[in-house]
N, C-alpha and C positions, 0 to 999 in steps of 0.2 A: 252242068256237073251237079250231082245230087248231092246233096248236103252231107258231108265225111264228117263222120267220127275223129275225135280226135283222141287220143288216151299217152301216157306218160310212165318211161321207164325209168326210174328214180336210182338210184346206188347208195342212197345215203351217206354221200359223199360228207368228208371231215375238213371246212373248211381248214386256211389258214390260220392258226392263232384258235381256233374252237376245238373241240372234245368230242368225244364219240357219241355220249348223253347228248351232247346240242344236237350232231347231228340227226339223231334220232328223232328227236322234238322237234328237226325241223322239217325233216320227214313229212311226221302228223300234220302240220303246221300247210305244207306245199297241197297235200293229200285233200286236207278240209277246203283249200283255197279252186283249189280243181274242181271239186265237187259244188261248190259255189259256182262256177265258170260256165258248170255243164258239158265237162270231161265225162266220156264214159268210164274210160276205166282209166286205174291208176294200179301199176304192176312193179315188182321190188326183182330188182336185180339178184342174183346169187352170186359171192365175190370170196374168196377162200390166201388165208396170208396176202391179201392187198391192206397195209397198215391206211392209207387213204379212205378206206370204203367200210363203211360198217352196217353191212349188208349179207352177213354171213349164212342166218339162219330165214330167208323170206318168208317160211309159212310163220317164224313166231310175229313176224313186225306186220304180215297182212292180219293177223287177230287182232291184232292192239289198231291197224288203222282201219279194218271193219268197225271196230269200236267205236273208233272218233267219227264214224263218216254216219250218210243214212242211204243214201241213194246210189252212190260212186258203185260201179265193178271195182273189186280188188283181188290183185293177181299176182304171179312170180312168171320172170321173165327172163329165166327160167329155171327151175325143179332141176340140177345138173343130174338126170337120171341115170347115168351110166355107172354112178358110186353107189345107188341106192337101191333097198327093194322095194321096188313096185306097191307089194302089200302095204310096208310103211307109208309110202307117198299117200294110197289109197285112203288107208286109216284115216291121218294128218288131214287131209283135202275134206273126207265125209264129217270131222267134227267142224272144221269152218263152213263149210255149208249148213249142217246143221244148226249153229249158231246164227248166220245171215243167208239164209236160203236164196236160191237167185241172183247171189251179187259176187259170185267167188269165180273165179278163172282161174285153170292150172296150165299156164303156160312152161311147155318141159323143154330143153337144149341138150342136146346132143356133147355140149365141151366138159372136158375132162379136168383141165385147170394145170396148172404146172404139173413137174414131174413128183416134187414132191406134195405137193397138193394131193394128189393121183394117188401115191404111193401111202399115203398117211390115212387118208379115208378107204383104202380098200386095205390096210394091214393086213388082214387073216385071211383074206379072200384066196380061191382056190384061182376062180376065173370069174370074169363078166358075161352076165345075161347081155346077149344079141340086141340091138337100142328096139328096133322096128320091136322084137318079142316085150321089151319091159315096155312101151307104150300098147299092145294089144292087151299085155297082163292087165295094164295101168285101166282101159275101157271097161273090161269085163269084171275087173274086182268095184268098179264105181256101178255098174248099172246090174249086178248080181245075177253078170252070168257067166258064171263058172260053172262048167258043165263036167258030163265024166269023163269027156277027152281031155278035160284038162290037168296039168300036171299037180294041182293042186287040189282035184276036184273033193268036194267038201267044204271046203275054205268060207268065210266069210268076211268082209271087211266091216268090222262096224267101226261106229253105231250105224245102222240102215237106215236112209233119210228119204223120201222122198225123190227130191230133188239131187240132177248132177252139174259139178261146178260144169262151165264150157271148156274143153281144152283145145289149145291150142300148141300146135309145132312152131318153136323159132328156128330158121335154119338158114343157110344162105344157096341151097344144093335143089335140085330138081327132082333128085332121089326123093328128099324128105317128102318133097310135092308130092310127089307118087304115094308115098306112104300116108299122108293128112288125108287125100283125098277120098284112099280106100277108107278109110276109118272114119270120114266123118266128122271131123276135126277141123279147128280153125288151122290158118295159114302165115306166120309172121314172118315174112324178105327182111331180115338183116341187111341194112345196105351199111349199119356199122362198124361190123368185126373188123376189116379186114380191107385196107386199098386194095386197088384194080379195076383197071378201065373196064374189066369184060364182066364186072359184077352185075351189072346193070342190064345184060344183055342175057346172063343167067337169072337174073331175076324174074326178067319180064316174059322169059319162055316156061320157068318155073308157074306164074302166077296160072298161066293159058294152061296149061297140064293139070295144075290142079281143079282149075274150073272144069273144065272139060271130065274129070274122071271122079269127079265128087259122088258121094254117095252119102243121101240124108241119114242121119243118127240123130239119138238121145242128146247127144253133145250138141249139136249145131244140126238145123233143118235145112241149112240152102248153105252153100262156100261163102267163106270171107277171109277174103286178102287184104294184112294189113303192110303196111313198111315202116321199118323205120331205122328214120337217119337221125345221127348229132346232130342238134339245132342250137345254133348262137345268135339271139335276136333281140335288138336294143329297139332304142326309140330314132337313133343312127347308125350307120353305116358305121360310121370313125368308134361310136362305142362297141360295135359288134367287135368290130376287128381287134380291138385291143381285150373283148373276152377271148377270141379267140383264141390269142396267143396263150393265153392260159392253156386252154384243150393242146391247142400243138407244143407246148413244152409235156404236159400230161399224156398222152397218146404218144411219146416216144419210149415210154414203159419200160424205161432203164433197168436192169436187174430184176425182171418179169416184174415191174410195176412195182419194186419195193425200194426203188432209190428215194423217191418223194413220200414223207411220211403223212404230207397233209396235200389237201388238192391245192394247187400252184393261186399267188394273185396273180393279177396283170403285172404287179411291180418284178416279182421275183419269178418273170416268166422274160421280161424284160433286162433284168438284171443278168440269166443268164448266156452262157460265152456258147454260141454253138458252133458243131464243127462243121466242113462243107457236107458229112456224110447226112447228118442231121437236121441240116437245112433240107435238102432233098426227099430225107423219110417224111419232112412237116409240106412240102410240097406234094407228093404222093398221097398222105392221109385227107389233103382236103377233101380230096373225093369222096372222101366217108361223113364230110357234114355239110351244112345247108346255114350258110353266114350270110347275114346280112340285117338291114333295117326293114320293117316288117313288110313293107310291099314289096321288097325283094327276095325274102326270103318267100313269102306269100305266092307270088310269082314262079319259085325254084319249086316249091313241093305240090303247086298243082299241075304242073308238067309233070313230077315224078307220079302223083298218083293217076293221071291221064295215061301215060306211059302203061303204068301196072294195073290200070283200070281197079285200083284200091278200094275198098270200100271204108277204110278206117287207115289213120296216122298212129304210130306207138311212135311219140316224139322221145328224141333226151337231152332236156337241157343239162346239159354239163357244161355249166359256168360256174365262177368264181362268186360265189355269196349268193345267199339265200334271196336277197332282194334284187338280185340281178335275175335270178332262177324264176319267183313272183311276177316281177314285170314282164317275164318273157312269155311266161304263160296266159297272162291278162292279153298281151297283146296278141297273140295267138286265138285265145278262143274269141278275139273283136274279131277276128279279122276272118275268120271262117263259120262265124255261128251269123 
């Protein structure tokens, strides 16, 4: 197996008992410690009305952790492009490159967000740009070509830099495959979002389509397929399990993820009463992570990247406290660097 990348999708999750400010700080905090590890990249979730997650605006918290970092890629994972325009994203992405040239990744998603989520960010909107048209807009406003077939032709995205961030599609669909691979673009298998056995089986047909239909660009010269799954990983078995309970009370996303106001302990993932319906949704979601102590989990992710013949890990520790989150990732880059 050739040596995989490994990188990190963060949510700047609000512990227990901490604030939004900590969480933030400890963001920076996870970011710098990665970057020490020899994480390639390190990318900011996009999270809209989740009081748990304080990860609302990713292009403003990848400035502030381009700032703290020197070497790291720093990304969003992802840009929810379906609310936005294109040209904004554009703009936004060419001043962070501008500023760290070479080190910015615009990771875009496809998800809409609740309904009012949905509904709050598009207020005035007439209709939605087509996704496939706002990532083709997304290409040509970053590499300045906008021509006179184009619907904006004249246009310019400044400031004009040189250099373009790498982009990449998250998606869990074979569609998107098709679309990354015309474009040019990185390739990220969610095996997160979303239980199901047959995820797995779409993934790994997804990854082969897009190898197979790539096509070199500006963005990316040769395909790269990453995946990523929730990772819960102690220095035991007994400790993983009891993070995990945290995630599986959390990933029951009660009241579209607004019943828990802070990400769950062990104790009060423990303390609570579930129903049989509930045990079952926490039985189906394991599918979506990779527990255990590190030679197990170690064990679990290089079958899955065998599987999707991966060239890169986008991990997400979603555990319970920051030093749980630390060690996982210490442990992690021991065990595949």
């Amino acid at each position: 197996m050739n040596l995989i990348k490994l990188g990190i999708l963060d949510y700047a999750q609000i512990d227990e008992s901490s604030s939004a400010q900590k969480a933030l700080q400890n963001t920076i905090e996870l970011a710098q410690l990665a970057e020490v590890l020899g994480y390639e990249r390190f990318w900011m979730a996009e999270h809209h009305n989740v009081p748990a997650f304080a990860s609302s605006s990713p292009e403003l918290i990848m400035m502030r952790l381009a700032d703290a970092t020197e070497r790291i890629r720093i990304g969003s994972g992802g840009v929810m492009i379906p609310h936005y325009s294109p040209y904004k994203v554009a703009e936004n992405f060419r001043i962070l490159e501008a500023f760290h040239p070479g080190r910015i990744d615009l990771g875009i998603g496809n998800t809409v967000g609740t309904a009012i989520v949905n509904r709050t960010l598009n207020e005035n909107k007439k209709n939605k740009i087509n996704y496939e048209q706002s990532i083709v807009d997304l290409t040509k406003y970053l590499s300045d070509q906008v021509d006179e077939n184009h619907r904006f032709s004249g246009i310019t995205a400044n400031p004009v830099v040189s250099t373009v961030p790498q982009m990449w599609v998250l998606s869990t669909s074979v569609k998107s495959a098709k679309m990354a691979a015309k474009l040019g673009i990185g390739y990220t298998f969610g095996l997160f979002p979303l239980a199901g056995i047959d995820k797995l089986h779409i993934g790994i047909q997804a990854a082969q389509v897009y190898r197979k239909a790539f096509n070199p660009s500006s963005f990316m010269p040769e395909p790269k397929v990453s995946i990523s799954p929730f990772v819960v990983v102690a220095e035991t078995n007994e400790q993983a399990e009891k993070y995990a309970e945290a995630l599986d009370l959390w990933l029951l996303g009660k009241d579209n993820f607004g019943h828990l106001i802070e990400f769950p302990s062990v104790e009060t993932a423990r303390n609570y009463s579930y129903t049989e319906e509930e045990k079952a949704i926490i039985q189906a979601n394991r599918i979506r992570m990779v527990v255990g102590d590190i030679e197990s989990v170690t064990e679990q992710l290089k079958a899955l990247i065998t599987q999707f013949k991966a060239d890169e890990v986008l991990l997400i520790p979603l555990m319970p406290g920051l030093e749980a989150r630390k060690k996982a990732i210490e442990l992690l880059a021991e065990a595949f660097n």
